[in-house]
Residue frames relative to the residue before (quaternion, step in Angstrom):
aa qw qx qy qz dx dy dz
X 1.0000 0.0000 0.0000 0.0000 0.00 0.00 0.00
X 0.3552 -0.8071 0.3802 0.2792 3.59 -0.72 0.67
X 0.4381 -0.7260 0.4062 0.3406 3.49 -0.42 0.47
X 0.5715 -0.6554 0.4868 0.0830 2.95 -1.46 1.48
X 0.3145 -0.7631 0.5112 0.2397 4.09 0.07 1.39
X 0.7579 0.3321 -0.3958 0.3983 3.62 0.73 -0.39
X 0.6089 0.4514 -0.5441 0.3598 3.49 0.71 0.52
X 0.4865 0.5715 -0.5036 0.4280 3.84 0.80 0.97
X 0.6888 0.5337 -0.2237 0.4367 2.74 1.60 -1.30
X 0.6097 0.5017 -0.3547 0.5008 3.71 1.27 -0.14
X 0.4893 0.5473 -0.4408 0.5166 3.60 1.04 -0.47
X 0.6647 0.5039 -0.3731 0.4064 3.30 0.19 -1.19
X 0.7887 0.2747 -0.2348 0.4974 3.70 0.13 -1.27
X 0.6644 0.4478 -0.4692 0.3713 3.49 0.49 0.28
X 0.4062 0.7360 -0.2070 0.5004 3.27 1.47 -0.10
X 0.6776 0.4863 0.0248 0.5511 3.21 0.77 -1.79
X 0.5559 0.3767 -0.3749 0.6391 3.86 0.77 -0.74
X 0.7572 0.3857 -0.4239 0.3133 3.57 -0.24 -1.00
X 0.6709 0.5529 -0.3681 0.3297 3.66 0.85 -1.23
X 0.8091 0.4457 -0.2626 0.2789 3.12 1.07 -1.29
X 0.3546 0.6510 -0.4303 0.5151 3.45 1.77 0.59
X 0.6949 0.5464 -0.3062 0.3531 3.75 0.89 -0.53
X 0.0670 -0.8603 0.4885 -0.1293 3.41 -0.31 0.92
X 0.3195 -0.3623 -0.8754 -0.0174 0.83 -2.25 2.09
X 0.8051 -0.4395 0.3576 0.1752 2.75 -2.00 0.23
X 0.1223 0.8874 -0.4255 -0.1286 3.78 0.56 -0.10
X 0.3949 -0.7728 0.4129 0.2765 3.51 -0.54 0.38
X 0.4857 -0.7722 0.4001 0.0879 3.34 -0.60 1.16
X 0.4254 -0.7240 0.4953 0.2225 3.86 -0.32 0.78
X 0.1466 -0.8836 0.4446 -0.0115 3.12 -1.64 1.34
X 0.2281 -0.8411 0.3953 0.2903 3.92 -0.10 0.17
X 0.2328 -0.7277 0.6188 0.1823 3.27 -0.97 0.22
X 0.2149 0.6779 -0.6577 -0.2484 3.88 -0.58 0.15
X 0.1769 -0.6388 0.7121 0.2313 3.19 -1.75 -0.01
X 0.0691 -0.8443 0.5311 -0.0186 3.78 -0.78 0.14
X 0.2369 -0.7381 0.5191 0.3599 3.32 -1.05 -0.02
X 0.6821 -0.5814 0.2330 0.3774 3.76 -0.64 0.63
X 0.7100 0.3806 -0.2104 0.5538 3.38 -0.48 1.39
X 0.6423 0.3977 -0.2884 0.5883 3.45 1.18 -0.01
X 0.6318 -0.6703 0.2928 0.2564 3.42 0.72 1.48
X 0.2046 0.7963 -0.5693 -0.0046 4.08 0.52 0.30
X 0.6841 0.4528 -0.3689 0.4369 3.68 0.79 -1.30
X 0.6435 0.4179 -0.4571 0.4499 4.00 0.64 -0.68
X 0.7351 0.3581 -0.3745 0.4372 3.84 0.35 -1.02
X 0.4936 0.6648 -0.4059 0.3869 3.91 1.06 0.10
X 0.5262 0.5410 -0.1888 0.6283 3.44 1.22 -1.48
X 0.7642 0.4247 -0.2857 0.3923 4.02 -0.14 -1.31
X 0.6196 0.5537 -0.3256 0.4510 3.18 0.99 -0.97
X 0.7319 0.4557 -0.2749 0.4255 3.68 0.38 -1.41
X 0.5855 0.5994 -0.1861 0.5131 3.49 1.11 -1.12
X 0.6773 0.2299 -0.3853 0.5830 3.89 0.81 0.08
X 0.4492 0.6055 -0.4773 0.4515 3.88 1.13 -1.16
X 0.9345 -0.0119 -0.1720 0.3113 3.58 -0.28 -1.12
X 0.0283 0.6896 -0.5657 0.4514 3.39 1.04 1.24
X 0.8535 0.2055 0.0122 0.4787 3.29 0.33 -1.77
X 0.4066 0.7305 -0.4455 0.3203 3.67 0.81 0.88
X 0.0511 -0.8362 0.5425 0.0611 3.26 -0.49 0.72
X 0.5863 0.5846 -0.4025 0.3904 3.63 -1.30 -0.39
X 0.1208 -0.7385 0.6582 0.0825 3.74 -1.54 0.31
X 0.4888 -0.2705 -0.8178 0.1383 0.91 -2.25 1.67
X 0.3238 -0.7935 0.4915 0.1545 3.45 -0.97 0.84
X 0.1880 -0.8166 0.5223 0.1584 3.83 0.07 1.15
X 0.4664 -0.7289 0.4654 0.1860 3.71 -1.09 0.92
X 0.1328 -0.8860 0.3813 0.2282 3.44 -1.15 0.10
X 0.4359 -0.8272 0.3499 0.0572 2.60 -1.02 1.69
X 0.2191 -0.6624 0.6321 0.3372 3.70 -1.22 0.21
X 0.3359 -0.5633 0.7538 0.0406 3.00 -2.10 0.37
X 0.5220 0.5723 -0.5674 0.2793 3.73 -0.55 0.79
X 0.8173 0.1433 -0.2678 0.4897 3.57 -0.25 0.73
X 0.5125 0.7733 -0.1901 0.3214 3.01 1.23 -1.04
X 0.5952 0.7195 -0.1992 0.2973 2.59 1.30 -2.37
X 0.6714 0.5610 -0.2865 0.3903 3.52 0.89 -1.32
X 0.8233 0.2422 -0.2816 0.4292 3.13 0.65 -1.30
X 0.2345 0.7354 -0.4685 0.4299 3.87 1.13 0.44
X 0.5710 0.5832 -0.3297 0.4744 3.55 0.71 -2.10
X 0.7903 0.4147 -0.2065 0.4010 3.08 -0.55 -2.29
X 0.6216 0.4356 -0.4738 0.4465 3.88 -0.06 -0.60
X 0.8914 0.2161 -0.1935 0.3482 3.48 -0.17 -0.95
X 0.7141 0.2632 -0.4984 0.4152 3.09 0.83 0.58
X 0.6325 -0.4792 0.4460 0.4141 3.90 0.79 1.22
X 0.7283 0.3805 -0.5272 0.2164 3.77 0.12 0.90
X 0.6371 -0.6767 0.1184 0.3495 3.38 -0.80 0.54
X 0.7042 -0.5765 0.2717 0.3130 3.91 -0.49 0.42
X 0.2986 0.7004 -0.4203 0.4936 3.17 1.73 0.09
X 0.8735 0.3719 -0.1499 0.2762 3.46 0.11 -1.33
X 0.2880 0.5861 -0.6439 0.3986 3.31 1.55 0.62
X 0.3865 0.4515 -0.6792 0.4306 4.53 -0.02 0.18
X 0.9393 0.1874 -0.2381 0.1612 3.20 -0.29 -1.14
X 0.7441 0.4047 -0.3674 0.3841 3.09 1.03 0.85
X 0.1338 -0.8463 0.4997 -0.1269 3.33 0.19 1.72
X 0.4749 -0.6495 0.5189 0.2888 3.93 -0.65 0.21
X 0.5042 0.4586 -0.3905 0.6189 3.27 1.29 1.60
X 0.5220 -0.5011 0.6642 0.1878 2.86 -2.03 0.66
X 0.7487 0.4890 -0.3107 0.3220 3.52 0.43 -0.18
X 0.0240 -0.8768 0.4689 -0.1038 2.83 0.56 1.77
X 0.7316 -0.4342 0.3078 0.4261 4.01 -1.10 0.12
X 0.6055 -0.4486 0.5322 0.3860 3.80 -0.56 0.24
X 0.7959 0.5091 -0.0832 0.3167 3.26 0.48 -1.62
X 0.5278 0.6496 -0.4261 0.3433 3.21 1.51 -0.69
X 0.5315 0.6153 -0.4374 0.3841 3.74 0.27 -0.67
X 0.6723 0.6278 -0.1924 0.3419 3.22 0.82 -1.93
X 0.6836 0.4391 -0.1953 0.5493 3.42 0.92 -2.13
X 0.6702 0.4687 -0.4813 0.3155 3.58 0.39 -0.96
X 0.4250 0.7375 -0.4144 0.3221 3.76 1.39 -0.96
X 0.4161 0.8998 0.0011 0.1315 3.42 1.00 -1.85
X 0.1334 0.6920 -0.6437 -0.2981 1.98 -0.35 -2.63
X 0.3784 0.7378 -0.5187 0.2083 3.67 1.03 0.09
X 0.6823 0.1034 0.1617 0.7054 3.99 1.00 -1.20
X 0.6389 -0.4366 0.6057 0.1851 3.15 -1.94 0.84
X 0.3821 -0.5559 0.6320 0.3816 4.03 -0.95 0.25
X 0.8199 -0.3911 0.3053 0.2855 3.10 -2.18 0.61
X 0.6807 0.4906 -0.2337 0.4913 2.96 1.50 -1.71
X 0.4918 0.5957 -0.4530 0.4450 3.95 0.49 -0.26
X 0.6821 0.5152 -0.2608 0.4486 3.52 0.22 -1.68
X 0.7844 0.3921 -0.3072 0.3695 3.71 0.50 -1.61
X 0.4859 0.6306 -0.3806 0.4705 3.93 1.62 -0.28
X 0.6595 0.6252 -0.2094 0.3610 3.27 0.80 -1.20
X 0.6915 0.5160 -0.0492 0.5031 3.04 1.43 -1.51
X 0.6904 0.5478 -0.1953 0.4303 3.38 1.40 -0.94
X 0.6529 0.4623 -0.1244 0.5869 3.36 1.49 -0.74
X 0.5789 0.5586 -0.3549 0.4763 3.82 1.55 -0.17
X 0.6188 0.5716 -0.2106 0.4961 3.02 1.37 -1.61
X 0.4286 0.7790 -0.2200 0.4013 3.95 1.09 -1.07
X 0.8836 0.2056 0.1879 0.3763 2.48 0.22 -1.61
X 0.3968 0.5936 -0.3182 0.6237 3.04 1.83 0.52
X 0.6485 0.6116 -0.1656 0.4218 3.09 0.73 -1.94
X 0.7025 0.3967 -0.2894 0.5151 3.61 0.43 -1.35
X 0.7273 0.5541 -0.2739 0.2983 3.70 0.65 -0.82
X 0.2624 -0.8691 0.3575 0.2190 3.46 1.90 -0.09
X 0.7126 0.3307 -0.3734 0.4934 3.64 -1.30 0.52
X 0.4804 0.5541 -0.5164 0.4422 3.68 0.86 1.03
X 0.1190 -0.6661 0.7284 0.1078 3.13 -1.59 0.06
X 0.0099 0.8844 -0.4615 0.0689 3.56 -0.23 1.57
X 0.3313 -0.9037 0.2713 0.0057 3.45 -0.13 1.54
X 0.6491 -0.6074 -0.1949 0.4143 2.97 1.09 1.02
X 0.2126 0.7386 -0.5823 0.2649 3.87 -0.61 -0.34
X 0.8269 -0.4267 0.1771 0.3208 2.98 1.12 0.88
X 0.5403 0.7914 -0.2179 0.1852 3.04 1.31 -0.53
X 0.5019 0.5341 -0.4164 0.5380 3.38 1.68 -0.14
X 0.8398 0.1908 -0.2953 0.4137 3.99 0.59 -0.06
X 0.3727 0.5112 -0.6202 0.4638 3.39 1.04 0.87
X 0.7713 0.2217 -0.2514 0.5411 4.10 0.48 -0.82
X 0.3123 0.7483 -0.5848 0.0219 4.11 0.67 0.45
X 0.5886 0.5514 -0.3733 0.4584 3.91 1.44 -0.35
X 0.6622 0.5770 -0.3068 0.3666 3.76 1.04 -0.35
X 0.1719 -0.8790 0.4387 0.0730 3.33 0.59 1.86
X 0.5924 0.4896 -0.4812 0.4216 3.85 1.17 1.50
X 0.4097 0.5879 -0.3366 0.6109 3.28 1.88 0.02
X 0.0086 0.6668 -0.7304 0.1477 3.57 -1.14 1.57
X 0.1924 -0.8934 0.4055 0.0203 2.79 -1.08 1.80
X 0.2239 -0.8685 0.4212 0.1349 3.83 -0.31 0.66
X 0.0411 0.7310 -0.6731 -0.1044 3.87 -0.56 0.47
X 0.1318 -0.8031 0.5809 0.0133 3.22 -1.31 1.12
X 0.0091 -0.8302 0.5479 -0.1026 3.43 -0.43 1.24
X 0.0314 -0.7554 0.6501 -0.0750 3.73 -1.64 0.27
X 0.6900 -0.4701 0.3650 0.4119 3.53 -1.40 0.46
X 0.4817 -0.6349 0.4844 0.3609 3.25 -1.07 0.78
X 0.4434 0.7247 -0.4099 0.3319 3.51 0.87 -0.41
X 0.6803 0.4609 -0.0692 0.5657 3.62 0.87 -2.08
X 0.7432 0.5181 -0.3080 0.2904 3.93 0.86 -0.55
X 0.6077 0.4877 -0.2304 0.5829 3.04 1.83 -1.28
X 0.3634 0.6563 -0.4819 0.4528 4.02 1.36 0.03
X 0.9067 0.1561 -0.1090 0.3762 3.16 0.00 -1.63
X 0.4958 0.5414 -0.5622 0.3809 3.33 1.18 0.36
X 0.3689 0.7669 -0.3046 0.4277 3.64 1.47 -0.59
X 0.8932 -0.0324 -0.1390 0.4264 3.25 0.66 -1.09
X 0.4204 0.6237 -0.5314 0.3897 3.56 1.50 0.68
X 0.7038 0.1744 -0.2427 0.6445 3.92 0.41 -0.69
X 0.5558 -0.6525 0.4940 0.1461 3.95 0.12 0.50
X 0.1554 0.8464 -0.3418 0.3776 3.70 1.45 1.07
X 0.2966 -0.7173 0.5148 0.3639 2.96 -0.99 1.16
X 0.7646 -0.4096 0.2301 0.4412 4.01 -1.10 0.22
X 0.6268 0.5194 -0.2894 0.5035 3.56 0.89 -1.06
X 0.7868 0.3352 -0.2713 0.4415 3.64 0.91 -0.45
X 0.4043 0.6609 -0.4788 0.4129 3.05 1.47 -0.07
X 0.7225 0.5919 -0.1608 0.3190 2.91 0.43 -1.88
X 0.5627 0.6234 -0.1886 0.5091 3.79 1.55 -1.05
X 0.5824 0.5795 -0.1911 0.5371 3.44 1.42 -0.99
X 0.5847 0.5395 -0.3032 0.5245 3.45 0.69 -1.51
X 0.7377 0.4086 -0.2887 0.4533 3.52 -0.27 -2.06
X 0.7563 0.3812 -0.3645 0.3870 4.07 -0.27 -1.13
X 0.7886 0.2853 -0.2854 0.4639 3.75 0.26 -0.93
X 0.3541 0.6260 -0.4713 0.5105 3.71 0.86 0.49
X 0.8883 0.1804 -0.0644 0.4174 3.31 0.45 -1.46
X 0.2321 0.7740 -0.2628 0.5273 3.03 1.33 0.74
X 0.8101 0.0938 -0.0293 0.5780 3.33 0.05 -1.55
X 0.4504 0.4409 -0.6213 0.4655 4.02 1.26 0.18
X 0.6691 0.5657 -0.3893 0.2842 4.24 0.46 -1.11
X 0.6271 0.6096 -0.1339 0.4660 3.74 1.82 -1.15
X 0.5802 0.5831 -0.3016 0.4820 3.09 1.67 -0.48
X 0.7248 0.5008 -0.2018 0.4279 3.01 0.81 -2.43
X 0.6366 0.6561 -0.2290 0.3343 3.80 0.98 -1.20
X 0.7674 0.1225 -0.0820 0.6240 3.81 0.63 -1.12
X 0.6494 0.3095 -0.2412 0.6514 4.42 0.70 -0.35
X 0.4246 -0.6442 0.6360 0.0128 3.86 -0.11 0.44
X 0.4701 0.6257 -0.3137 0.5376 3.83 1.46 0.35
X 0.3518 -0.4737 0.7270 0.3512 3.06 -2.39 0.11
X 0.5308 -0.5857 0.5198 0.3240 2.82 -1.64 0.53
X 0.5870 0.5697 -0.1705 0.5493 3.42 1.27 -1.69
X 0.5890 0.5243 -0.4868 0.3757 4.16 0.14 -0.23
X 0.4784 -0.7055 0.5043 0.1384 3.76 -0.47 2.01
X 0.6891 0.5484 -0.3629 0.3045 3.52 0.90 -0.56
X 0.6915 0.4715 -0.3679 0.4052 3.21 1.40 -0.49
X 0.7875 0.1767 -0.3865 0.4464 3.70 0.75 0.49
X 0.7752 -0.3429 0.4025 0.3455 3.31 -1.76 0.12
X 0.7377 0.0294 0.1646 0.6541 3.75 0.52 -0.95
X 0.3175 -0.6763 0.6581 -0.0936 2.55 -2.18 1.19
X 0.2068 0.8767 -0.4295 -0.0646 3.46 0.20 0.41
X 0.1840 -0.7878 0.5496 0.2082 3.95 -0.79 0.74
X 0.4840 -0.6974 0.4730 0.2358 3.53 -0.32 2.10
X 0.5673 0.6793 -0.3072 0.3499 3.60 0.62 -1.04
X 0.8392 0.0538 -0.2148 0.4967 3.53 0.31 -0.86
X 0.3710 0.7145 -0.4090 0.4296 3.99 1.95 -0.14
X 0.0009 0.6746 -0.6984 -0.2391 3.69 0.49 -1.87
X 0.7549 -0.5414 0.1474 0.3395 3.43 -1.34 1.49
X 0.7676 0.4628 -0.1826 0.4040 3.37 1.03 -1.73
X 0.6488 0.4449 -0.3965 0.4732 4.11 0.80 -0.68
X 0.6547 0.5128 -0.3608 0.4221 3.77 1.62 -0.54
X 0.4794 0.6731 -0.2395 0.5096 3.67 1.51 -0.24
X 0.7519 0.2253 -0.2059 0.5844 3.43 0.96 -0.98
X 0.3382 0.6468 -0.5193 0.4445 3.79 0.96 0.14
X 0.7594 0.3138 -0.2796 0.4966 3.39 0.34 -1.91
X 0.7837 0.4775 -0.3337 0.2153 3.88 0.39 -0.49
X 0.3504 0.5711 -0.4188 0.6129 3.32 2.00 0.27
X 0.5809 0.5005 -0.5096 0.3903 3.82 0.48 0.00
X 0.6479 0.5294 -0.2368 0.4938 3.40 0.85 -0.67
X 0.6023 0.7059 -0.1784 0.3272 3.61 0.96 -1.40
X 0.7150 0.4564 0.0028 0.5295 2.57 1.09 -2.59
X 0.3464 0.7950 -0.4730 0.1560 4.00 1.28 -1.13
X 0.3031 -0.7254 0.5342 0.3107 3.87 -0.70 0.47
X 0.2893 -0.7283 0.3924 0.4815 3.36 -0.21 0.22
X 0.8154 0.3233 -0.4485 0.1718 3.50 -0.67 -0.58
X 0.5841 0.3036 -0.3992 0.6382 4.37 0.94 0.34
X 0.4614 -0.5778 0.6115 0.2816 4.07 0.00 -0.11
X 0.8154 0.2246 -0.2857 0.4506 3.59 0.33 0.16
C-alpha cells in the first residue's frame, strides 16, 4: 500500500501541538536545501531527517519532517484550496498562456497568489522547526530566522543527468533535457518572486558537491549542522 504524505504530515502536527504545550518553549532547528537538479536533495533530505531524529532526544519527541513535493500539496490543504491546482504550481516561471485568462474566470488563483500561499506555508513551517524544506525558495522566505540553516547542493552535470537517468528511468538525452529545464526553472522562480541568484554561495551556510560527498556522508554533513548548532543564536 502506498504511503499516505499526509499521514507524516499529521504526526508531525500532532507532535508539534504536544511540544508546543511543553514549557519553556524552545525553538526547534530548521533546514533549507536548495540544489541543482540531479544532485540528490529529496534522498539526502529523507537521510538527513532520518539521522536528525535517530538522534533526538527529550519528550514529547517531535519528528523530522521533509517538505519537497509534498510542499505543494501541504500549501493547498491549509489554505482550503482544492488539489487540482497543484498544475499550477510548479517551481517555474513557466506558467500557461492562459493563466491570466483562467485567473479572469475564477478557474485558479494567479501564480502570484499560489507563491503567497506557499510563502506563508513555508513560514510557518520554518518558525515551527524540525523541518527540512526543499526548495521553492525557502532559504529566502526564512533568511532572517537565525534557526533556519541553509544548504545548496550541487555536482557535475555529468553525475546529475546519471542519477536523474536512474531516478525517473530516462533515456540520457532526456535525462539531460530534465537537468537543463528544471535547472532553469527554479533559477526563473527565484529571479521572479526573491529578486535573487539562486547559485550566489552567500545566500547559504554550506555548499555541498554530492559527487565527491555521496548522498549519505552529504546527509550527515547537513545533520552536524544541527548537532554542531551553538546554542544560544542557533547558528
Amino acid at each position: 500500500m502506498k504511503k499516505n504524505p499526509l499521514d507524516s504530515f499529521s504526526r508531525y502536527m500532532e507532535a508539534q501541538h504536544a511540544f508546543a504545550e511543553s514549557t519553556p518553549r524552545v525553538q526547534l532547528p530548521a533546514i533549507t536545501i536548495s540544489r541543482e537538479a540531479g544532485a540528490g536533495a529529496i534522498t539526502i533530505g529523507h537521510l538527513a531527517a532520518k539521522i536528525l531524529e535517530d538522534g533526538c532526544s527529550g519528550s514529547p519527541k517531535v519528528p523530522w519532517t521533509v517538505f519537497e513535493r509534498n510542499l505543494a500539496e501541504k500549501v493547498l490543504r491549509e489554505h482550503h484550496l482544492p488539489a487540482t491546482l497543484e498544475h499550477f504550481m510548479p517551481e517555474d516561471t513557466t506558467f500557461p498562456l492562459s493563466d491570466a485568462v483562467e485567473q479572469l474566470l475564477g478557474l485558479h488563483p494567479s501564480s502570484w497568489t499560489l507563491v503567497e500561499h506557499t510563502t506563508k506555508t513555508i513560514r510557518r513551517l520554518a518558525i515551527m522547526g524540525n523541518v527540512i524544506l526543499v526548495g521553492r525558495g525557502s532559504n529566502f522566505i526564512s533568511a532572517h530566522f537565525p534557526h533556519v540553516y541553509h544548504v545548496r547542493l550541487i555536482a557535475p552535470l555529468k553525475d546529475r543527468v546519471r542519477h536523474i537517468v536512474e531516478y525517473y528511468n530516462l533515456r540520457p538525452a532526456e535525462a539531460a533535457q530534465k537537468v537543463h529545464d528544471l535547472d532553469e526553472g527554479r533559477r526563473r522562480y527565484v529571479r521572479r518572486y526573491f529578486r535573487a541568484d539562486i547559485a550566489d554561495p552567500l545566500h547559504y551556510h554550506l555548499t555541498i558537491n554530492t559527487a565527491y560527498t555521496g548522498f549519505q556522508k552529504a546527509a550527515q554533513i547537513i545533520a552536524n549542522l544541527i548537532v554542531d548548532r551553538p546554542i544560544k543564536d542557533g547558528r
